[in-house]
N, C-alpha and C positions, 0 to 999 in steps of 0.2 A: 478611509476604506478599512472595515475589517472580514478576516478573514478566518474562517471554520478548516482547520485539518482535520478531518472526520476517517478515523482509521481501525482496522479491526488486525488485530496480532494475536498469534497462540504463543510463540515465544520470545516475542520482544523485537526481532529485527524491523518490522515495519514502522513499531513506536519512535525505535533510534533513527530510522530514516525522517520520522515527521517531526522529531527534534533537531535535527540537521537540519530541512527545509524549513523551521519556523526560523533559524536563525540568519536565512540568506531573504527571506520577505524584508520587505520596510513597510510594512502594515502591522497594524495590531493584528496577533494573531492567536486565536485559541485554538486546543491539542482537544480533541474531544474520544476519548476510547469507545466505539459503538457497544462493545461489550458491557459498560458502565454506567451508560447514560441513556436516559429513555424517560418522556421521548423528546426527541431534539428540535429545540425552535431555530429555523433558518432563517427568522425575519429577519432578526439585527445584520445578518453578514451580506456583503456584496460580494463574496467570491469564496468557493468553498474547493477543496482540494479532498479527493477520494484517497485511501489507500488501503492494501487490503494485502494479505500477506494468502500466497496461494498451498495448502498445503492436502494433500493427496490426490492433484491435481484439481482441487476447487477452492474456489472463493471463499472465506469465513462464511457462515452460517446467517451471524447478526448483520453482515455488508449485505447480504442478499436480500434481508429482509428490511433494511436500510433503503436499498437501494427502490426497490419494488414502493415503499411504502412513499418516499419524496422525490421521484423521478420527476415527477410534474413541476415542482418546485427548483428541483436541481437545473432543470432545464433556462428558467428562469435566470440564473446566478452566471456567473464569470465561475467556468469551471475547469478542474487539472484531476486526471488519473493516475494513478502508479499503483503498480503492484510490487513487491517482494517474493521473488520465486529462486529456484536453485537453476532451472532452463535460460541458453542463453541463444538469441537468433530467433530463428521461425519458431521454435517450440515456446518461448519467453511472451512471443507475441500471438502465438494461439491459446496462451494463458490469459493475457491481456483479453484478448476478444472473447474468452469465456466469460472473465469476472463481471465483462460491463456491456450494458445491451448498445449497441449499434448507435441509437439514438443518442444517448452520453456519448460516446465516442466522439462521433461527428461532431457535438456542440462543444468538445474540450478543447481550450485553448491548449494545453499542453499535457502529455502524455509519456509516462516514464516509466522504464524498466529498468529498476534499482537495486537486481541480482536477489543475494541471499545469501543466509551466514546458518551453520547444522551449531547448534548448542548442545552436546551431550547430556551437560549436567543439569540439562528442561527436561532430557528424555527422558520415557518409560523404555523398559525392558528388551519392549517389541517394537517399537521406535530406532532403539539403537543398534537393535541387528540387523532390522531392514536396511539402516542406514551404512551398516559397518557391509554388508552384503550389495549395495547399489551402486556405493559410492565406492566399494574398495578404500575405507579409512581403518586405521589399528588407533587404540587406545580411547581415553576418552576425555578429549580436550573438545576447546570451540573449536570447530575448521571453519572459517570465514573463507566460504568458496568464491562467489564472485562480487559480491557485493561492493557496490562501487558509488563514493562522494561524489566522484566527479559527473555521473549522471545525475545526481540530484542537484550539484553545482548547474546544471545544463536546462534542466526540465526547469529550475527556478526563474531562471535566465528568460528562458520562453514564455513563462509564467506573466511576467512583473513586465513585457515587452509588450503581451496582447490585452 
């Protein structure tokens, strides 16, 4: 069995989540960045894994049009969702149900919400005072707000079960 993590990130927390979950697969597993790679052959895989990091509350740009362009295709595969967002609860999972149409949802065997981590020194200017104003943070370090293994430990689980 191999397997596609097909993931779109602006500043890297979602890459570090799909290197985390290639390491908890027992499949051949390739990292594929939608930003980098075009366009993508989904013959060889039997299971492909979404992720998509949500930032002003939407989905990458390049996931969207990923997603639109092999939906038919995707449908076909043994599939997983996750996103990467700073929302945690109902807001986490109306992120969720923004990123990916109804159809994918239903057909995913598993489905994760894998928090989020604020990188200052990714930000611009106007990134970081929106941030330092939203969030109530001083200075300019990473704040790894919720971001959590142990979800990806869990969605893997579910993953590798169905």
């Amino acid at each position: 069995m191999k397997t596609a993590i097909i993931y779109g990130t602006l500043k890297g927390t979602t890459e570090k989540a799909a290197h985390l979950l290639e390491n908890q697969l027992p499949s051949e597993v390739n990292l594929i960045n939608v930003k980098e790679e075009k366009p993508i052959n989904l013959a060889g895989y039997d299971t492909v894994i979404l992720g998509s990091s949500i930032y002003a509350g939407n989905v990458q740009e390049k996931m969207k049009k990923f997603i639109h362009t092999y939906q038919q295709e995707l449908l076909s595969k043994k599939l997983g969702l996750y996103i990467c967002c700073m929302y945690e609860g109902d807001k986490a999972m109306q992120q969720f149900e923004m990123a990916y149409p109804q159809q994918l949802r239903s057909h995913a065997v598993a489905s994760g919400l894998f928090g989020g981590e604020l990188h200052f020194a990714k930000m611009n200017m106007f990134e970081k005072l929106i941030v330092k104003i939203v969030q109530k943070v001083e200075g300019n370090k990473t704040v790894a707000a919720n971001f959590s293994e142990e979800a990806i430990e869990k969605f893997a689980s579910r993953f590798i079960k169905n």
